[in-house]
C-alpha positions as CSV (number, residue, x, y, z in Angstrom):
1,X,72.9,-72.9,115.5
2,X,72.6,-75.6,113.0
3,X,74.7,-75.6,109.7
4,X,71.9,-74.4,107.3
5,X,71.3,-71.2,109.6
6,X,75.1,-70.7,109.3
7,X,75.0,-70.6,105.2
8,X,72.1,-68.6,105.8
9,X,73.9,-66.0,107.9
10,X,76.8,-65.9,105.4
11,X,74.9,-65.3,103.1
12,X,73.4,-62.4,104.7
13,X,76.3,-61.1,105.2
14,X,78.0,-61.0,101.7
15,X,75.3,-59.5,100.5
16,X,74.9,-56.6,102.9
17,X,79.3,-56.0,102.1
18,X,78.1,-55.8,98.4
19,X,75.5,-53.3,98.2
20,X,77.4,-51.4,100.5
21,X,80.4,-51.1,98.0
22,X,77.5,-50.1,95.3
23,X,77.7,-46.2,94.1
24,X,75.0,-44.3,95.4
25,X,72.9,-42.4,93.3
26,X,74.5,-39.0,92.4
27,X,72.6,-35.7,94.0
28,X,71.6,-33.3,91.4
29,X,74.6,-30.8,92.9
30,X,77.1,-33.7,92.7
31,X,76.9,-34.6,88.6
32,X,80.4,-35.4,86.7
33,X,81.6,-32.5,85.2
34,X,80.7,-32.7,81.6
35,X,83.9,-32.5,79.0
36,X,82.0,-28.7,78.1
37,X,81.9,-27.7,81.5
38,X,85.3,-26.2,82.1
39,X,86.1,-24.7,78.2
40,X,89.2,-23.2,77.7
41,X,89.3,-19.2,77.9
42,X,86.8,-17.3,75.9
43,X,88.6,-14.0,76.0
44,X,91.1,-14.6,73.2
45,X,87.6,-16.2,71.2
46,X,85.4,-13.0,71.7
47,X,89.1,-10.5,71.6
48,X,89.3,-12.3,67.6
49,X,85.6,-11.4,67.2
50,X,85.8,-8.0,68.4
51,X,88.6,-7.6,65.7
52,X,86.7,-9.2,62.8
53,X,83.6,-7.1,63.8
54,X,85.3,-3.8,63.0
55,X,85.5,-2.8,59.5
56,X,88.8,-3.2,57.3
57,X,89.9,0.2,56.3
58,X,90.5,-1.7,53.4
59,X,86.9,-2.6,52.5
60,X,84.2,-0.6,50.2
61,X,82.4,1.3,51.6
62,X,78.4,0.8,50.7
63,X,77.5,3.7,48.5
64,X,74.4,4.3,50.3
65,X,77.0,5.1,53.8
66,X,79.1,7.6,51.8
67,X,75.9,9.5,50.3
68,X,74.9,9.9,53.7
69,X,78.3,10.3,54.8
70,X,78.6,13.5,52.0
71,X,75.2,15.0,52.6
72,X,76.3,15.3,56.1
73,X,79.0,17.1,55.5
74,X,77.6,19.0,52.9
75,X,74.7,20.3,55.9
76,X,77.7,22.3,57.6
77,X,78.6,24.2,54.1
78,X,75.1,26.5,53.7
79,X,75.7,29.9,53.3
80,X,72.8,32.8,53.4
81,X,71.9,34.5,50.7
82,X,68.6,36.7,49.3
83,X,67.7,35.9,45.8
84,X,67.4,38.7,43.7
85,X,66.4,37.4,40.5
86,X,64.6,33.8,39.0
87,X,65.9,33.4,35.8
88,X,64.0,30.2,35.5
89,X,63.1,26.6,37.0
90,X,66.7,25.7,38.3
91,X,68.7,28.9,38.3
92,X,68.5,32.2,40.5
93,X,70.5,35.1,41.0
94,X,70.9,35.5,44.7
95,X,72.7,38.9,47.4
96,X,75.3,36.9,50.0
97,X,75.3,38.3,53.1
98,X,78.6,40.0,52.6
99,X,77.3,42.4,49.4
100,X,78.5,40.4,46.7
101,X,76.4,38.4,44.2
102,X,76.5,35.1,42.3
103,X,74.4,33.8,40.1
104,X,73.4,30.1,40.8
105,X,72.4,26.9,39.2
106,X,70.4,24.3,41.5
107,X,72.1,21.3,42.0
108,X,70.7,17.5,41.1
109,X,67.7,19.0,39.2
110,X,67.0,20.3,35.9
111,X,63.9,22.2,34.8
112,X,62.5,22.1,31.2
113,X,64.4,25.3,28.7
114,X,62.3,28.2,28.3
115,X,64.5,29.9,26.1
116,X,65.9,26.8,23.6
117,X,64.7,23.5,22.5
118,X,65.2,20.8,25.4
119,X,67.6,17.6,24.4
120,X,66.0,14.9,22.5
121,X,65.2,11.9,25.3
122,X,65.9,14.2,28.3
123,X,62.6,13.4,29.8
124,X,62.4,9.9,28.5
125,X,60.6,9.7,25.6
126,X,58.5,13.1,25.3
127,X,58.9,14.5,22.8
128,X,55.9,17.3,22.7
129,X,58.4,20.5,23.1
130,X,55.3,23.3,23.4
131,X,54.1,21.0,26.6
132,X,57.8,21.2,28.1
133,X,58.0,24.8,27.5
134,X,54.8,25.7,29.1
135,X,55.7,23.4,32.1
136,X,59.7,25.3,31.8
137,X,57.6,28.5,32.5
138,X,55.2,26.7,35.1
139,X,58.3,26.0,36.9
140,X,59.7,29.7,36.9
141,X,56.4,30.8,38.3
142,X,57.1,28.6,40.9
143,X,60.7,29.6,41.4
144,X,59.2,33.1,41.8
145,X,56.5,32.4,44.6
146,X,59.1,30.9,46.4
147,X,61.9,32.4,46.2
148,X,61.9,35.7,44.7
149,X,63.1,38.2,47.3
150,X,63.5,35.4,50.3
151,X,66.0,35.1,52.4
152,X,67.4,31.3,51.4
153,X,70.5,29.0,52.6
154,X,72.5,28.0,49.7
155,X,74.1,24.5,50.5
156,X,77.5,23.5,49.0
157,X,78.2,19.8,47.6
158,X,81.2,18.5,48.1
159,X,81.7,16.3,45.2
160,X,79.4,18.4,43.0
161,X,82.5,20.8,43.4
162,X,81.9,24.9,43.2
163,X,81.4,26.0,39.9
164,X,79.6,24.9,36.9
165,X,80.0,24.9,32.9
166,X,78.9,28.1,32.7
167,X,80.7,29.4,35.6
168,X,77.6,29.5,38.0
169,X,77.2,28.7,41.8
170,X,76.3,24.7,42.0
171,X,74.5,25.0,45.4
172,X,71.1,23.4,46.8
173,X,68.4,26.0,47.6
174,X,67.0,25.6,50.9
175,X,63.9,27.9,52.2
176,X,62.3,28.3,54.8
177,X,63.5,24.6,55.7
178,X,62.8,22.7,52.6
179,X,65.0,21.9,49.4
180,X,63.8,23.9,46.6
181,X,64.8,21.4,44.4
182,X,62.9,18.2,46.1
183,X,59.8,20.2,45.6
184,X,60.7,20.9,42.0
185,X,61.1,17.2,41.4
186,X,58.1,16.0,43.5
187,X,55.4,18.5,42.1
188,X,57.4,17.4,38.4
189,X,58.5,20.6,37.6
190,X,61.5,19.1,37.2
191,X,63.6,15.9,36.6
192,X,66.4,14.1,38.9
193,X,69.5,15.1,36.6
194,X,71.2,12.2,37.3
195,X,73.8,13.0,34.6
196,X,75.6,15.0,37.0
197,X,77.4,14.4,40.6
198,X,75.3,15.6,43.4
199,X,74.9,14.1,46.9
200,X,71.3,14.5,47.0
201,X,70.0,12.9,43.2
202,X,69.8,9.2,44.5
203,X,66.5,11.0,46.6
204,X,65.5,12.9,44.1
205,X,65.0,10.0,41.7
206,X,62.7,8.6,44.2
207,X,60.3,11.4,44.1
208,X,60.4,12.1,40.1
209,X,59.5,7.9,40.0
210,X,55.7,8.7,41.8
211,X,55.7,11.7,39.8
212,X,55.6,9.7,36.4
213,X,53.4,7.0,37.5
214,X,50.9,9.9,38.8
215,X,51.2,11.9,35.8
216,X,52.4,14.8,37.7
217,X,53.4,18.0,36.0
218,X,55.5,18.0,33.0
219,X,55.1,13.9,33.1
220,X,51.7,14.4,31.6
221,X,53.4,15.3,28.3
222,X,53.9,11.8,28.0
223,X,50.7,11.4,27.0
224,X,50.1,14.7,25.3
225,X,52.9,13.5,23.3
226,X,51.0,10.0,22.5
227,X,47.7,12.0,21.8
228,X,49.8,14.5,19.4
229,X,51.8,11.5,17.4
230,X,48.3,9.6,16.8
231,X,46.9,12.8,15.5
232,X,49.6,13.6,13.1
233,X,49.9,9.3,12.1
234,X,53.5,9.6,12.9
235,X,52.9,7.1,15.7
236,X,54.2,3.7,14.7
């Protein structure tokens, strides 16, 4: 073997040593463990979650929760009753089931006075008191269809408290399933009287607001009144 076959073999060598000392491709099973691949313990993480998740006793809570909240409450407090007597719109004189009687003002409506002039801006800006009247009576008739001798569920409030002004029963009128006083609102034989602390107003706005844009029921004085301040040239 002659010297250059020598170098030659060396060479061989020393190079077959190297790429045997190279780092083989890693498998896809085999891959460094990434710094994120072993985080510390989550528990304590999702334990101070948990805790900020639940709500501070110290917190508002959303009006919208505690009117729920109330009428909820106020579901368990009906008592039955037979009603005896409309007196008009909003207000009914009802039998409880024990013999005694009450005489009762619905709660978170108010109807248009039949017997005495209605307060100035009291349903908005109308001011036509002859078509409030005749809608007042309208809305006794009503009353009277409905509930005159009926056997009704007379729902307490509990932030509307027992007793009125004028010492009457503050109670929601419920028959045969529905509130009385929704329907006075929605067919606008009434308005939401939100002048006064009832669970249920906040709903009753809602249904008095398609009312007026519908002209529905005593709404339509509105323009009655219009027509009747044109015609006298009191209209400015």
């Amino acid at each position: 073997m002659n010297r250059y076959t020598i170098i030659i073999a060396i060479v061989v060598l020393v190079f077959i040593a190297a790429c045997s000392t190279e780092k083989s491709p890693t498998a896809p099973h085999e891959f460094e463990p990434s710094p994120f691949e072993n985080p510390p313990q989550t528990s304590k993480i999702e334990e101070k979650l948990k805790e900020l998740a639940k709500p501070s006793y110290q917190s508002p809570v959303p009006e919208t929760t505690k009117r729920l909240e109330r009428e909820e409450v106020s579901s368990h407090l009906g008592v039955s009753a037979t009603v005896t007597r409309v007196i008009d719109g909003d207000t009914v004189d009802v039998t409880l089931s024990d013999g005694s009687t009450d005489r009762v003002r619905l709660l978170g409506v108010d109807t248009p006075e039949i017997q005495s002039a209605n307060k100035p801006g009291e349903y908005g800006g109308i001011t036509n008191e002859q078509c409030l009247r005749q809608w007042g009576f309208t809305g006794k008739d009503y009353a009277n269809d409905l509930l005159a001798g009926k056997s009704v569920t007379l729902v307490l409030d509990p932030i509307a408290g027992d007793r009125g002004t004028y010492g009457r029963l503050l109670a929601y009128v419920e028959v045969d399933g529905y509130d009385f006083s929704k329907l006075l609102v929605e067919y606008g034989l009434a308005r939401a009287a939100i002048e006064w602390s009832s669970s249920r107003v906040l709903s009753y706005v809602s249904y008095q607001e398609a009312a007026i844009a519908n002209n529905t029921g005593l709404w339509s004085c509105a323009e009655r009144t219009s027509r009747h301040e044109r015609f006298n040239g009191s209209h400015e």
